[in-house]
Backbone as JSON, one array per atom type, in Angstrom:
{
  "sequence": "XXXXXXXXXXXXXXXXXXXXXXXXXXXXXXXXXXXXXXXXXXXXXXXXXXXXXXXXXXXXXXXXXXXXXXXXXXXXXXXXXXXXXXXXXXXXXXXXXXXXXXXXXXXXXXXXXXXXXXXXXXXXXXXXXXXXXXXXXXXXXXXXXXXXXXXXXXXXXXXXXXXXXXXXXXXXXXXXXXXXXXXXXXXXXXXXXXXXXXXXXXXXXXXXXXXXXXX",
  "N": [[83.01, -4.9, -73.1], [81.03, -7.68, -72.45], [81.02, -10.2, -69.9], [80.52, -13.3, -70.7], [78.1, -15.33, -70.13], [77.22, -18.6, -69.42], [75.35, -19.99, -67.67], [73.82, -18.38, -64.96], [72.43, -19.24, -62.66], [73.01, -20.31, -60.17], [74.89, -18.54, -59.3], [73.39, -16.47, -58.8], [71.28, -17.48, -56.72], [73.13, -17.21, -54.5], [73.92, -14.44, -54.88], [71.68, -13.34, -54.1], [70.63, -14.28, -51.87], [73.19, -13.76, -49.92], [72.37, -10.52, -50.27], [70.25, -10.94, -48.75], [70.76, -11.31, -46.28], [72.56, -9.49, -45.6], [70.48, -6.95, -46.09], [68.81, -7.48, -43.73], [70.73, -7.67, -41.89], [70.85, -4.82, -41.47], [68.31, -3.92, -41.38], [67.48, -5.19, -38.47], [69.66, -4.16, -37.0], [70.38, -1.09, -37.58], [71.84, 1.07, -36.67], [74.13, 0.34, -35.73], [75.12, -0.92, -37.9], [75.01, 1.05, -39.91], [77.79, 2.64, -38.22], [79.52, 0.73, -38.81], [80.14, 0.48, -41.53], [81.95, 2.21, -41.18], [84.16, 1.61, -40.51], [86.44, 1.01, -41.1], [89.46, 2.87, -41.25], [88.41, 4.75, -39.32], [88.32, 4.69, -35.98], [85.64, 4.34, -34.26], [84.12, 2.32, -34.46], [85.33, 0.27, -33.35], [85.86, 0.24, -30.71], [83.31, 1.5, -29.5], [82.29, -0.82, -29.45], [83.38, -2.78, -28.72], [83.13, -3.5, -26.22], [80.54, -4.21, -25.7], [80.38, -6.59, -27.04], [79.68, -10.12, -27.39], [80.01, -13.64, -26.87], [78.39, -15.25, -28.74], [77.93, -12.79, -31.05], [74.69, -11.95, -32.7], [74.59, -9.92, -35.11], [77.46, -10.04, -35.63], [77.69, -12.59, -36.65], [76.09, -12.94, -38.54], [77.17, -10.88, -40.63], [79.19, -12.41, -40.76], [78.25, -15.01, -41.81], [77.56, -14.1, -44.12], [80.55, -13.03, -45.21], [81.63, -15.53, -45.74], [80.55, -16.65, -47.52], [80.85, -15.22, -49.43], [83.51, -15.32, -49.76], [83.92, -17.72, -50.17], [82.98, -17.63, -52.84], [84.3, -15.76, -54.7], [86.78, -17.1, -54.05], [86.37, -19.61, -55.93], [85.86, -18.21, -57.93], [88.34, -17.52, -58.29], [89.89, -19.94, -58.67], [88.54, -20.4, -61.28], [89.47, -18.65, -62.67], [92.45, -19.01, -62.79], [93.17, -21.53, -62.33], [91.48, -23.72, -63.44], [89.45, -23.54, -65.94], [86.06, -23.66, -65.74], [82.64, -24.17, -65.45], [79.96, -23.15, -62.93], [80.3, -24.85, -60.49], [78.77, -26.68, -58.22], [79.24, -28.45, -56.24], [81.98, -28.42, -55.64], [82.13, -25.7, -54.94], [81.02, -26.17, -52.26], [82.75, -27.51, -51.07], [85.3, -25.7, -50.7], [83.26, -23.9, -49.62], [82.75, -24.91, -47.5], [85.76, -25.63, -45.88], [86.4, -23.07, -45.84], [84.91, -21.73, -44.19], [85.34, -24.05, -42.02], [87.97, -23.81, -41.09], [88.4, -20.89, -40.23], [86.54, -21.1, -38.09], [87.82, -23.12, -36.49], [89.99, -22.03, -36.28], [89.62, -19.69, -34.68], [88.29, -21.05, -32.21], [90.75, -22.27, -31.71], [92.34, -20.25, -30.75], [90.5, -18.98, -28.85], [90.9, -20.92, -26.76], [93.82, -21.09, -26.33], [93.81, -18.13, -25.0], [92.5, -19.14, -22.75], [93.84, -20.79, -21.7], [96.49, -19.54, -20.72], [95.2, -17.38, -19.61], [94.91, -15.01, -20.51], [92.14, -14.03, -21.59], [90.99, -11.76, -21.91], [92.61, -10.46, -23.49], [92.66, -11.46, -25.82], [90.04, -11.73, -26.46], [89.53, -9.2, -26.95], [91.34, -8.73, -29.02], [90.58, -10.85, -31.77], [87.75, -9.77, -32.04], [88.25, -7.09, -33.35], [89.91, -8.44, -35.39], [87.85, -9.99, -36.58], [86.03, -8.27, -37.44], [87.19, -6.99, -39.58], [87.38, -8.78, -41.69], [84.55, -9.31, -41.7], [84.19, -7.29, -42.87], [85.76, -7.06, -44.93], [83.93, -8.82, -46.41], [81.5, -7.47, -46.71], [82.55, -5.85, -48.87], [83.56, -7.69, -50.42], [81.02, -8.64, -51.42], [79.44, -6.95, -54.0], [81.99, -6.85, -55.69], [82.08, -9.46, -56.35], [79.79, -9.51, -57.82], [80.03, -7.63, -59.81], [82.48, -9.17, -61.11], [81.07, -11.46, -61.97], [78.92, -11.01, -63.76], [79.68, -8.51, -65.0], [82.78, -8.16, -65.83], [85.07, -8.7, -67.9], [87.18, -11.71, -66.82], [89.92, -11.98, -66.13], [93.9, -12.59, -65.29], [94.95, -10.16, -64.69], [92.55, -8.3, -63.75], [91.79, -9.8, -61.18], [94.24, -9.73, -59.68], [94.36, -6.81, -59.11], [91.79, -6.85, -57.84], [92.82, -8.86, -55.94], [94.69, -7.52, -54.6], [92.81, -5.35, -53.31], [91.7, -6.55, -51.1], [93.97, -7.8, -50.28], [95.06, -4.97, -49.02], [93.05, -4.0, -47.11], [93.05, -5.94, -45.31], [95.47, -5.79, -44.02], [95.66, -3.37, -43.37], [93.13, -3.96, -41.39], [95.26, -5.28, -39.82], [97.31, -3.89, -39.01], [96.11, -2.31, -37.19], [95.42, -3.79, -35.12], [98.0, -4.59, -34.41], [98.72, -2.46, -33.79], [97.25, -1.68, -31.58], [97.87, -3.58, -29.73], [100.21, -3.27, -28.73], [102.25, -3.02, -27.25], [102.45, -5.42, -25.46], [102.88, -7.05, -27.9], [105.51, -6.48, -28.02], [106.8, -7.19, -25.78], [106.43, -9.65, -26.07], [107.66, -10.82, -28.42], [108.26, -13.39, -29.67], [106.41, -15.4, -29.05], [104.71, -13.87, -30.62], [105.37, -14.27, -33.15], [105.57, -16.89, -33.75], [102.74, -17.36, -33.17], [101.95, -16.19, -36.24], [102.77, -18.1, -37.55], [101.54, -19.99, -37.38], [99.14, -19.72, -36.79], [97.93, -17.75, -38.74], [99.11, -18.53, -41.32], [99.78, -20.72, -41.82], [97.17, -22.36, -41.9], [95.47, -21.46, -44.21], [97.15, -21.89, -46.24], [97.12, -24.43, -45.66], [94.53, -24.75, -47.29], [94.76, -23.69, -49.22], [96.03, -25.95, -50.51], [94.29, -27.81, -50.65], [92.2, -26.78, -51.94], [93.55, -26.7, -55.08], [93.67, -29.46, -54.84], [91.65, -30.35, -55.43]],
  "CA": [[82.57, -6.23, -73.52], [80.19, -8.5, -71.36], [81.69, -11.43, -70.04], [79.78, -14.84, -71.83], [77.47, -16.16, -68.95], [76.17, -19.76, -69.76], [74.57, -20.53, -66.29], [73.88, -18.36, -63.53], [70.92, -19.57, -61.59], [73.69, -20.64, -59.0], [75.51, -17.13, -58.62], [72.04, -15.41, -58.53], [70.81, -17.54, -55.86], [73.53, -16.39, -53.63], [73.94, -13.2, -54.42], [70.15, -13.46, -53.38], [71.26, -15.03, -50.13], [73.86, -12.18, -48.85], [71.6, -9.35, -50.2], [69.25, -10.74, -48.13], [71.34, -11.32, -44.69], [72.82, -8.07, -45.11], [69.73, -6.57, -45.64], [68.41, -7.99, -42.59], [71.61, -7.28, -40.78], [71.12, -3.33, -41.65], [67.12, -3.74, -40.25], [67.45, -5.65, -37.18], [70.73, -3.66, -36.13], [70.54, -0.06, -37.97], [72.67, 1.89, -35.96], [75.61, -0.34, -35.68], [75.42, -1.41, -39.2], [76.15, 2.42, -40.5], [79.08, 2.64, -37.63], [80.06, -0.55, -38.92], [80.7, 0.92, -42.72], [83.22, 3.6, -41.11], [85.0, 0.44, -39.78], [88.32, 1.22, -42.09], [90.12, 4.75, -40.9], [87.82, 5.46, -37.68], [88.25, 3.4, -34.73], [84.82, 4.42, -33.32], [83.09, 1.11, -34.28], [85.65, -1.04, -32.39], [85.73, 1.33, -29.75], [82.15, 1.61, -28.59], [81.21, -2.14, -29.88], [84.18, -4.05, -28.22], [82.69, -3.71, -24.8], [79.6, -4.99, -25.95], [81.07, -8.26, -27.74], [79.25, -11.68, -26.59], [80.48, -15.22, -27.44], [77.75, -15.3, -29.9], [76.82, -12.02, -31.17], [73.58, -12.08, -33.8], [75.21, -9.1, -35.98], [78.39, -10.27, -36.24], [77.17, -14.13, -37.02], [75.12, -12.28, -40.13], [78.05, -10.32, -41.4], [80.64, -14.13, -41.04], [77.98, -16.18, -42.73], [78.11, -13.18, -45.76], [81.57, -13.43, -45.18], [82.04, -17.24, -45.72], [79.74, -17.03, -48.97], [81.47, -14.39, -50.31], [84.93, -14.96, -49.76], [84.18, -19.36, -51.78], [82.28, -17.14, -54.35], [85.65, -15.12, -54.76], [88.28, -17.97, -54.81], [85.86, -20.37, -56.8], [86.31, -17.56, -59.33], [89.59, -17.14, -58.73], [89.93, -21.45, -59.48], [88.13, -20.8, -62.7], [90.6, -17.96, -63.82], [93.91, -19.16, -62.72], [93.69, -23.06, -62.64], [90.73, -24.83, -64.31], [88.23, -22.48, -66.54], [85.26, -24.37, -65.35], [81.13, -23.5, -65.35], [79.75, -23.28, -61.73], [80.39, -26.3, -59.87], [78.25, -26.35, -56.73], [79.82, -29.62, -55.35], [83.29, -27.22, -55.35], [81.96, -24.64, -54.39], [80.55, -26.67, -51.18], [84.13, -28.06, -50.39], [85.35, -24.26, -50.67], [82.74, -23.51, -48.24], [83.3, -25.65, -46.1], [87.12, -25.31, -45.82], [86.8, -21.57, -45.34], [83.91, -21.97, -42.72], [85.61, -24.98, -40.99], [89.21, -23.35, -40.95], [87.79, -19.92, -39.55], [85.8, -21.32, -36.74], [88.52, -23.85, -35.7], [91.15, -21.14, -35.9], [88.8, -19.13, -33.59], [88.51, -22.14, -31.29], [91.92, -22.65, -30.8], [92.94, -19.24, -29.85], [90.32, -19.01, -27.3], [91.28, -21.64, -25.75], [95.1, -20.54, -25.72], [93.72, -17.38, -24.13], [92.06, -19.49, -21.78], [95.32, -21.58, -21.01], [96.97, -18.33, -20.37], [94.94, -16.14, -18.69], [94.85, -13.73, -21.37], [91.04, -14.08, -22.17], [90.59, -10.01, -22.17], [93.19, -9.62, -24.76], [92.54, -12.56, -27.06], [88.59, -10.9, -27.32], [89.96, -7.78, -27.79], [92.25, -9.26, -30.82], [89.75, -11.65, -32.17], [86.78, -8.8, -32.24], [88.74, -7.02, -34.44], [90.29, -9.64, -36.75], [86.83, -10.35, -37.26], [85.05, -7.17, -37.8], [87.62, -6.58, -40.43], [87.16, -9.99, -42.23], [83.44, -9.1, -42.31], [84.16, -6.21, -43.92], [86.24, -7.86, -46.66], [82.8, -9.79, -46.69], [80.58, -6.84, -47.52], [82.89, -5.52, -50.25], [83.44, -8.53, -51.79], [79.29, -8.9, -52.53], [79.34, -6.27, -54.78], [82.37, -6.96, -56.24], [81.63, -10.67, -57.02], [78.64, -9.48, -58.76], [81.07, -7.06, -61.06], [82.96, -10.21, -61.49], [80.44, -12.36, -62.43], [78.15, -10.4, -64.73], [80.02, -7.48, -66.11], [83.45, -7.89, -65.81], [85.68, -9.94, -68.22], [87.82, -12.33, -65.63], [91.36, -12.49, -66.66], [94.36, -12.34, -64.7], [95.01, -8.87, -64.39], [91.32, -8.2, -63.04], [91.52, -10.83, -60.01], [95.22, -9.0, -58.54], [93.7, -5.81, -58.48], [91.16, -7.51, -56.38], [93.27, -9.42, -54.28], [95.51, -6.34, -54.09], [92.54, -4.44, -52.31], [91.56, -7.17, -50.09], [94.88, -7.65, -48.83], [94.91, -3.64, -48.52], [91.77, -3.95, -46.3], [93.59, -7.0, -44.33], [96.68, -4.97, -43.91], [95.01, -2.15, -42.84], [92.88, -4.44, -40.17], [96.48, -6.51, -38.79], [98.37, -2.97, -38.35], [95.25, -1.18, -35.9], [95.63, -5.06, -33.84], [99.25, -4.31, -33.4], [98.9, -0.92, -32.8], [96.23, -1.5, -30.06], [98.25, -4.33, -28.72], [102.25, -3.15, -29.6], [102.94, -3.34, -25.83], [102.55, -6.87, -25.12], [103.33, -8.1, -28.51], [107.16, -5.75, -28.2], [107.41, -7.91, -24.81], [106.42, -11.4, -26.23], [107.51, -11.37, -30.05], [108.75, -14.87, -30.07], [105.07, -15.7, -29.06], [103.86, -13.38, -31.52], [106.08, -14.8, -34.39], [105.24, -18.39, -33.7], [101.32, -17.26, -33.67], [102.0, -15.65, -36.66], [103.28, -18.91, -38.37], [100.85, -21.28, -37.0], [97.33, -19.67, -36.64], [97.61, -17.01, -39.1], [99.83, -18.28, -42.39], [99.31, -22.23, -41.89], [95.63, -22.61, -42.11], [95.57, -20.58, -45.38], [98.77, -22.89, -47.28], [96.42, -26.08, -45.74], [92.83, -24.23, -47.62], [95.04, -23.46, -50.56], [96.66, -26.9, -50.87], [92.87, -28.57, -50.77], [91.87, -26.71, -53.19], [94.53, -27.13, -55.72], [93.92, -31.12, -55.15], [89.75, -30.7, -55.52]],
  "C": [[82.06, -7.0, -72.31], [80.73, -9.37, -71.27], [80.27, -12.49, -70.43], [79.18, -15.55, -70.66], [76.43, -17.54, -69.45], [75.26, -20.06, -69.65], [74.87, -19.67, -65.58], [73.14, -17.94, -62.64], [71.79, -19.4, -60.29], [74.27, -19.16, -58.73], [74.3, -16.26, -58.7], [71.29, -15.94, -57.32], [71.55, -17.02, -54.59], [74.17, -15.41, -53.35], [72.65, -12.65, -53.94], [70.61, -13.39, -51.79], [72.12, -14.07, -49.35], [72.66, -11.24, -49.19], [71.02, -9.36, -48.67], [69.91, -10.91, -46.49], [72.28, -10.26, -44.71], [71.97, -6.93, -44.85], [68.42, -6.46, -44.28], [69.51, -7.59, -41.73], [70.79, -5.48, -40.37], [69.37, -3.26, -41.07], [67.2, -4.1, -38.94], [68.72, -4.22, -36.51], [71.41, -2.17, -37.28], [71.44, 0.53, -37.25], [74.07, 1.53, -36.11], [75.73, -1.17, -37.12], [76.17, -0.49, -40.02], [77.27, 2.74, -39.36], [79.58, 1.72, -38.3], [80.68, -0.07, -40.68], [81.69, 1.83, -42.56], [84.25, 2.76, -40.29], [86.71, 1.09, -40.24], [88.64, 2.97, -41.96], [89.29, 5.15, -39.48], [87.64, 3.94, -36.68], [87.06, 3.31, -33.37], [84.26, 2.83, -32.91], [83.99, -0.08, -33.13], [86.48, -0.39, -31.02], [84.21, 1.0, -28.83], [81.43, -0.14, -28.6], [82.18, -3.18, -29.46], [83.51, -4.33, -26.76], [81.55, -4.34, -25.06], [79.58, -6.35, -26.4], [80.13, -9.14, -26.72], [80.2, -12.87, -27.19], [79.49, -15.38, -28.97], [77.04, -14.55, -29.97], [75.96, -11.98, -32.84], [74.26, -10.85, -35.46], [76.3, -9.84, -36.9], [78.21, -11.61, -36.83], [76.56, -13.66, -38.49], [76.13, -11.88, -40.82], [79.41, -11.56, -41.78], [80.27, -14.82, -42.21], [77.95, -15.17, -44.43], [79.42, -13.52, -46.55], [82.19, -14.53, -46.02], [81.8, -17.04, -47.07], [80.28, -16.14, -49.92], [83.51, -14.78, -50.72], [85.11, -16.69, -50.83], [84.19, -18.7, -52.81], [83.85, -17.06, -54.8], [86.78, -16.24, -55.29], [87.25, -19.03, -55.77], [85.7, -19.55, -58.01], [87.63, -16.95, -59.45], [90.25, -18.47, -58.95], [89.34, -21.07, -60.63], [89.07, -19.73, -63.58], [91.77, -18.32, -63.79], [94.47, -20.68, -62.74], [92.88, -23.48, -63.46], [89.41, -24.11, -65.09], [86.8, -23.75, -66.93], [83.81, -23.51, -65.47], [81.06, -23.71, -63.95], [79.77, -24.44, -61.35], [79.62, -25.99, -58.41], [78.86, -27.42, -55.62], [81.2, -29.31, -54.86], [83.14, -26.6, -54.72], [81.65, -24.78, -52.97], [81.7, -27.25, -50.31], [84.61, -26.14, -50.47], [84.5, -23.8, -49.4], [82.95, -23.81, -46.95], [84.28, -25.75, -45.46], [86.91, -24.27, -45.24], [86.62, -21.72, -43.88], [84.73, -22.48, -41.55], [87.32, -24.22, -40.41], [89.29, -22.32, -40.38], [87.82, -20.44, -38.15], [86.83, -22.17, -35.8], [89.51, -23.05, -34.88], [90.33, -20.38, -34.29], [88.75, -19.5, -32.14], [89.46, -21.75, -30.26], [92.39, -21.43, -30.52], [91.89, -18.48, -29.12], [90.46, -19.91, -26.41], [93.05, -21.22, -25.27], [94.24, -19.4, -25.05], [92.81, -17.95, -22.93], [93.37, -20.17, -21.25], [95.87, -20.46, -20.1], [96.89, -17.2, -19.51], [94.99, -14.74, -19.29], [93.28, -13.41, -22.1], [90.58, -12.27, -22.86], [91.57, -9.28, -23.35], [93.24, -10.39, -25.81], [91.18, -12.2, -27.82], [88.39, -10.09, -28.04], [90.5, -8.17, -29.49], [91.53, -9.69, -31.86], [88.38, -10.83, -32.62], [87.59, -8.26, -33.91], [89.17, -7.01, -35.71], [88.87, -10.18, -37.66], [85.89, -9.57, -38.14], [85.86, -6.39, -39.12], [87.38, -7.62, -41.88], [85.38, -10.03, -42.6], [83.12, -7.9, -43.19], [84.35, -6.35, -45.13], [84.89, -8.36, -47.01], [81.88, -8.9, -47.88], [81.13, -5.7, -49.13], [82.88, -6.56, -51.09], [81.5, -9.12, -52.63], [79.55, -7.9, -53.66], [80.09, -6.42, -56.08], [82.58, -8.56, -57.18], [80.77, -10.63, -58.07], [79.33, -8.79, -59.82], [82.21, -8.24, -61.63], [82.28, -11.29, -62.21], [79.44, -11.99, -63.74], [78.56, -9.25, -65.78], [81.63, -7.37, -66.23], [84.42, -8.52, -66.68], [86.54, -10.48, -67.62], [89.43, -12.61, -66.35], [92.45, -12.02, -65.37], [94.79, -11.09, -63.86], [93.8, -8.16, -63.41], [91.91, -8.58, -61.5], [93.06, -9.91, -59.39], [94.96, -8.01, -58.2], [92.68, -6.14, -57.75], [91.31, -7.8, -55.43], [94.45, -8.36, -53.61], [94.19, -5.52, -53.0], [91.98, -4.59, -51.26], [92.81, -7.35, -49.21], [95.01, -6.32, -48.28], [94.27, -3.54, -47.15], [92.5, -4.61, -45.11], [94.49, -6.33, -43.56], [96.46, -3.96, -42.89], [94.69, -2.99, -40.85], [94.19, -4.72, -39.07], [97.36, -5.0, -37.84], [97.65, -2.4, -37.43], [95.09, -2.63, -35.28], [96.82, -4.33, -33.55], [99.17, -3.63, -32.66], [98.12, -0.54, -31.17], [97.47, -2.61, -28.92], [100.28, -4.34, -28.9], [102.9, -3.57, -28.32], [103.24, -4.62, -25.72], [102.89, -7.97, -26.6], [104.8, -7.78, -28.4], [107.46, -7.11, -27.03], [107.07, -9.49, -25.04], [107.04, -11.47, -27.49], [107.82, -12.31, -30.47], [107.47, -15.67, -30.1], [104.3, -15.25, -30.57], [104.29, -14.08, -33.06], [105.37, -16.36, -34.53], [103.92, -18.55, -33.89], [100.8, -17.14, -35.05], [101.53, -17.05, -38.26], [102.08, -20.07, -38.24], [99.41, -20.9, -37.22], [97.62, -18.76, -37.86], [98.1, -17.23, -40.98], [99.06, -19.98, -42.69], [98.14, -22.6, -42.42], [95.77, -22.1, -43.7], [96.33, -21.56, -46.77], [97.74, -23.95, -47.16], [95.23, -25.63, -47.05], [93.68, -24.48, -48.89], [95.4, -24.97, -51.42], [95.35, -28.04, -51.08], [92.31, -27.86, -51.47], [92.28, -26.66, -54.72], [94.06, -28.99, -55.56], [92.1, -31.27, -54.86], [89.74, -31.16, -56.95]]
}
């Protein structure tokens, strides 16, 4: 059974919009786009592509802003199945964006600047590469699967946990190859690591959730 689509000019323009900045990722930067799909189980891509890292690299900036647009899409259809069964709201969907976006980039921020406090800059890049290149991954699965959400899928509860069951999978996956790269220095700090844990990594998330619940 087809799910009942009213309106959707708005979810066609930006599943327009990733196509097209992934498809642009995968021209400009062929090579490291297919490494970049063997991201999950082979540790070549963040292997040969951590040494390369900039402050602002053009790839990874393409695969965030996917990211961003994918991951509102996602909970603005996971607000219309679990709290308020709503038609597209774009003025939502723009607070959603913006939250993610702004809560990301800040987080980002502030733990390069702790690794600048610190003197840990070489292992906060390392960490942060990573965390990211896994988070753009979630990005480029969830296009696809937004679009099976939005056009062919009927949306009920059951649907959306097997979803967020295989995003946190993905997440999971990413957090345990951080430890594992960095087990040394988190075994000898874990009071650090705990307190990071609670503050940059759980916090932000409870604030996003608690602003959108009161949109």
């Amino acid at each position: 059974m087809l799910r009942e689509i009213i309106s959707n000019e708005w979810y066609t323009i930006l599943f327009v919009l990733c196509l097209s900045i992934l498809a642009f990722a995968k021209y400009a930067f062929t090579i490291r786009f297919n490494d970049f799909l063997l991201l999950v189980g082979n540790s070549k891509y963040l292997k040969i592509y951590a040494r390369e890292q900039k402050f602002i690299d053009q790839f990874d900036a393409l695969l965030f802003i996917n990211f961003v647009i994918s991951i509102s899409l996602f909970s603005f259809l996971g607000y219309t199945t679990f709290i308020d069964n709503i038609e597209f709201n774009i003025a939502l969907f723009f607070k959603i964006l913006f939250g993610v976006g702004a809560i990301i980039l800040i987080k980002v921020l502030i733990e390069r600047l702790i690794g600048s406090l610190f003197e840990i800059d070489t292992l906060i890049d390392s960490y942060l590469f990573q965390k990211t290149n896994y988070k753009n991954f979630i990005g480029l699965l969830l296009f696809p699967l937004n679009i099976l959400l939005v056009f062919t899928v009927t949306l009920n509860h059951t649907v959306f946990y097997i979803a967020i069951g295989l995003l946190f999978l993905i997440n999971f996956i990413g957090f345990i190859t951080s430890i594992k790269t960095h087990q040394k220095t988190i075994i000898n700090n874990i009071f650090y690591f705990i307190l990071y844990l609670c503050a940059l990594e759980i916090a932000p998330y409870v604030i996003l959730y608690k602003l959108l619940l009161n949109s």
